[in-house]
C-alpha positions as CSV (number, residue, x, y, z in Angstrom):
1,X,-195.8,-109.2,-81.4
2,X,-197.2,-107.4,-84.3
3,X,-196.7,-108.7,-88.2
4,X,-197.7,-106.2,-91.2
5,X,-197.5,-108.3,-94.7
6,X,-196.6,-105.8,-97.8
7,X,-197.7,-106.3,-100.8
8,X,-194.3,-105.2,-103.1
9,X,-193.4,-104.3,-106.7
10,X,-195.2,-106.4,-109.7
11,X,-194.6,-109.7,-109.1
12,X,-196.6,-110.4,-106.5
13,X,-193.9,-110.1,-103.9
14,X,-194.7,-110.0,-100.2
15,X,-191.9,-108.0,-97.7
16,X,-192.9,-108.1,-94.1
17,X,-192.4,-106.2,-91.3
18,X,-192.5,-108.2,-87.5
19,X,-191.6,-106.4,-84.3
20,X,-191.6,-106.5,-80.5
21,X,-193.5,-103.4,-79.9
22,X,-192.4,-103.4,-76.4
23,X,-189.1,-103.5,-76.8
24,X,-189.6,-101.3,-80.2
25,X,-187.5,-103.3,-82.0
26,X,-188.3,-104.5,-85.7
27,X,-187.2,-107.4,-88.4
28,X,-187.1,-106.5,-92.2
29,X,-188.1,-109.4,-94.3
30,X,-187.0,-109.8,-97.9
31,X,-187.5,-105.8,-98.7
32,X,-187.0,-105.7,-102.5
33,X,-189.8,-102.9,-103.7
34,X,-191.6,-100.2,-102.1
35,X,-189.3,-99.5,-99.5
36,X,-190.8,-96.2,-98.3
37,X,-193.3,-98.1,-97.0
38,X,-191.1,-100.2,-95.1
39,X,-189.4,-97.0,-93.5
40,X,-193.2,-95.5,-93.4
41,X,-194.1,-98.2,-91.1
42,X,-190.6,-97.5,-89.2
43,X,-191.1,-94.0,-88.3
44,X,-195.0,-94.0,-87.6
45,X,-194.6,-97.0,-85.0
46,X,-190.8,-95.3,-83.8
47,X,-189.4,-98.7,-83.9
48,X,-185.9,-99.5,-84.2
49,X,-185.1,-101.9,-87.4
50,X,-182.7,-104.6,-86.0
51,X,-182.4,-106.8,-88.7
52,X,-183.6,-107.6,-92.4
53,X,-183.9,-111.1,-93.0
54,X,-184.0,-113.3,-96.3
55,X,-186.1,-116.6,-96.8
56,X,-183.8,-116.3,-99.9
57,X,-181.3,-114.6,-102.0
58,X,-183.1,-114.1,-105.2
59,X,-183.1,-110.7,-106.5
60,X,-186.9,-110.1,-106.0
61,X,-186.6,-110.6,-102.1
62,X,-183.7,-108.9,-101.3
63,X,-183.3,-106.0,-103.8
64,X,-183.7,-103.2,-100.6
65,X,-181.3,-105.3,-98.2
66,X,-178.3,-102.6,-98.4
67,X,-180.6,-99.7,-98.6
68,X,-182.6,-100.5,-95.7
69,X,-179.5,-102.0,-93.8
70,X,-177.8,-98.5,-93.9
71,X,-180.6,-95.9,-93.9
72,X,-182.0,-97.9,-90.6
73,X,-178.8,-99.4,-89.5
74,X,-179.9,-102.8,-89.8
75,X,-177.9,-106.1,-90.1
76,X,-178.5,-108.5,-92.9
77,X,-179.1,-112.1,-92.0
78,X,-179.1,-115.2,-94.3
79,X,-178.9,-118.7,-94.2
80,X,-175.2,-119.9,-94.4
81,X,-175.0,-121.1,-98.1
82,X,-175.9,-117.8,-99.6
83,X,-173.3,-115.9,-101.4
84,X,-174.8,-112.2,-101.1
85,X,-173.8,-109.8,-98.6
86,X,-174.7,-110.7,-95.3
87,X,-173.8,-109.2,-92.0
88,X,-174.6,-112.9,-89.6
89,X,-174.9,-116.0,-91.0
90,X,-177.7,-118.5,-89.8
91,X,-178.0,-122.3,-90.2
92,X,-180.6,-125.1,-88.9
93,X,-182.1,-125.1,-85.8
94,X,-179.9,-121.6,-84.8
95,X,-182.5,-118.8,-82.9
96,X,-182.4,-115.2,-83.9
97,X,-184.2,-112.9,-81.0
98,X,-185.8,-110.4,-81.6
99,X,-186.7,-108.2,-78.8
100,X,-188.7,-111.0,-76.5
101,X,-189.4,-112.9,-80.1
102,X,-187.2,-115.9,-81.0
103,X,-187.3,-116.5,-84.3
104,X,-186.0,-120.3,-85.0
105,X,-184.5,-121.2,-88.3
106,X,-185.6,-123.8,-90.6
107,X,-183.4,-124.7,-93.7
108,X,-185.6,-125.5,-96.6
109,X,-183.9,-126.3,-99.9
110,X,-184.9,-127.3,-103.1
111,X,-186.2,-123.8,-104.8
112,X,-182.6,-122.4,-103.8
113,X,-179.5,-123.8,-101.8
114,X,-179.9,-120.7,-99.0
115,X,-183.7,-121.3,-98.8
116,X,-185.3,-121.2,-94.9
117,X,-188.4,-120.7,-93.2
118,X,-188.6,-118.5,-90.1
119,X,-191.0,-119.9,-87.6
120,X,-191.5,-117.2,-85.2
121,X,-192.8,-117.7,-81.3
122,X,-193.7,-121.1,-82.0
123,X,-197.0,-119.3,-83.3
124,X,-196.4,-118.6,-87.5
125,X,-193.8,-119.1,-90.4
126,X,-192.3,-117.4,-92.8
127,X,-192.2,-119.9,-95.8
128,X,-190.5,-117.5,-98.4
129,X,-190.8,-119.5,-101.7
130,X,-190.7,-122.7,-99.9
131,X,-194.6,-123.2,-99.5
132,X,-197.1,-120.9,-101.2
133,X,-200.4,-120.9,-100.3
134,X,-201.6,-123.7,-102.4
135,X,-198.0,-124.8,-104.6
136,X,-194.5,-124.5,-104.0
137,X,-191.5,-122.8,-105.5
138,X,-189.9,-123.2,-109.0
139,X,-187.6,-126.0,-109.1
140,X,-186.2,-125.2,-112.1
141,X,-184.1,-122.3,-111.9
142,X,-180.3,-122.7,-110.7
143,X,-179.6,-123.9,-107.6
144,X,-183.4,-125.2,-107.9
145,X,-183.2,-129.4,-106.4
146,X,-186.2,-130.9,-106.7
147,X,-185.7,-134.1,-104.6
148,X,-184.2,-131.1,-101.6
149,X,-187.8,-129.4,-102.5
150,X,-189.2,-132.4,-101.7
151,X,-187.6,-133.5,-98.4
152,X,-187.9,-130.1,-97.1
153,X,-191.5,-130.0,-97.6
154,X,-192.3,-133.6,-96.7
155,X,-189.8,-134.0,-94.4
156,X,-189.8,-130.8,-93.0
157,X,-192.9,-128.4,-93.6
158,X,-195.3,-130.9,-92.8
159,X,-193.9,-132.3,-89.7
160,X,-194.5,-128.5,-88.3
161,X,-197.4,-127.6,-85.9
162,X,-200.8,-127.7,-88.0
163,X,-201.9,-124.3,-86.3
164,X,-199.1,-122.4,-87.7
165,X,-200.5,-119.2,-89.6
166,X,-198.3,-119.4,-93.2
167,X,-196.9,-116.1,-94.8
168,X,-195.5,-116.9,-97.9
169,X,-192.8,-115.1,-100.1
170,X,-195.5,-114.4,-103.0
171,X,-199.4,-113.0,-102.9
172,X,-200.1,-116.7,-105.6
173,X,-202.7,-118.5,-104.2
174,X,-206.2,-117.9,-103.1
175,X,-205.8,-115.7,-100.0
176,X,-202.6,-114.1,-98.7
177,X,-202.5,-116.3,-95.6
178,X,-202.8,-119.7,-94.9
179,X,-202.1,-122.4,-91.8
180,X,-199.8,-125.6,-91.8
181,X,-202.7,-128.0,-91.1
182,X,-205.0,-126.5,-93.6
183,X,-202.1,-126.2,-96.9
184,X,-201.5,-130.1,-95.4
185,X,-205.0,-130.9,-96.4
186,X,-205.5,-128.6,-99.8
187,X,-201.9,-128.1,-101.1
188,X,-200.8,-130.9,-103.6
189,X,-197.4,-130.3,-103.4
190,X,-197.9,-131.5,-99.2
191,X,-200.1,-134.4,-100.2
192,X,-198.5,-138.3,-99.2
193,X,-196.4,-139.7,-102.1
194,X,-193.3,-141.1,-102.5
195,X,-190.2,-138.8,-104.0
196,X,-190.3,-140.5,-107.1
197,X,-194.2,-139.2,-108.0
198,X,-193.1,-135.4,-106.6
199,X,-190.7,-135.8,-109.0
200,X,-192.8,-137.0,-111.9
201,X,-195.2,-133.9,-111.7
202,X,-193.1,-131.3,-110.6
């Protein structure tokens, strides 16, 4: 398995590529700027764009869906709840494979309805706005829940395996990577307290 992380367009926006180079087959993640370096990548590695994926629908991570989708004759995936073109819909616990990779769906609420985390060969995730490295998403915008924001990140993020490498939606906190255990120990957002005291600072 082989991840690239992009750094895309000017707010900080990460788009990844991940792909089974044996089978040469490749997932798209939230491409919204800079997509000729997405079809760069493509053509110099001769892999085969299977899907494009969305932690989100907001219109900073999916901006390049139909673009890529029909120049590489990809299919668009999103969780279930979002209301943007989407070729296969995805809830909880479902398994997307790519190549020999299975990629297991995690639905994460709270910064948007359609929000999930991708945790990949049981060895990284994909926390779109869910988790940054050192915060969390807005929970103000629409569609924004902060008591969803919370369970998903107290009740879900930081139940996951502590050696799981992070990639996050956005290039916000002090390096571009992280892991589970270490964002469980530095992140206040992931720090023990009740819903009620999330709620009072965020």
């Amino acid at each position: 398995m082989r991840v690239l992380q992009i750094p895309v367009g000017q707010m900080a926006n990460f788009t990844y590529i991940i792909a089974d180079e044996r089978k040469g087959e490749a997932a798209i993640i939230d491409p919204s700027w800079d997509l000729d370096k997405i079809f760069d990548v493509l053509k110099k590695n001769k892999w085969k764009a299977k899907y494009v994926i969305n932690t989100h629908s907001h219109f900073d991570h999916i901006l390049g869906n139909e673009q890529v989708a029909e120049i590489a004759g990809a299919k668009i995936i999103q969780h279930k709840n979002s209301q943007v073109i989407k070729h296969i819909s995805v809830s909880e616990g479902d398994i997307v494979n790519l190549g020999n990779i299975p990629i297991r769906i995690l639905h994460t609420p709270g910064h948007s309805v359609d929000s999930i985390c991708l945790i990949v060969d049981g060895h990284l995730v994909f926390t779109g706005d869910t988790l940054f490295v050192g915060n969390c998403g807005r929970v103000d915008l629409p569609g924004s829940n902060p008591r969803e924001m919370y369970t998903s990140l107290h009740d879900k993020v930081a139940k996951l395996d502590e050696s799981l490498i992070v990639y996050p939606g956005h290039d916000y906190g002090p390096s571009p990577t992280s892991k589970i255990g270490k964002e469980k120990m530095t992140n206040y957002v992931l720090r023990p307290r009740s819903m009620e005291e999330f709620l009072q600072f965020m």
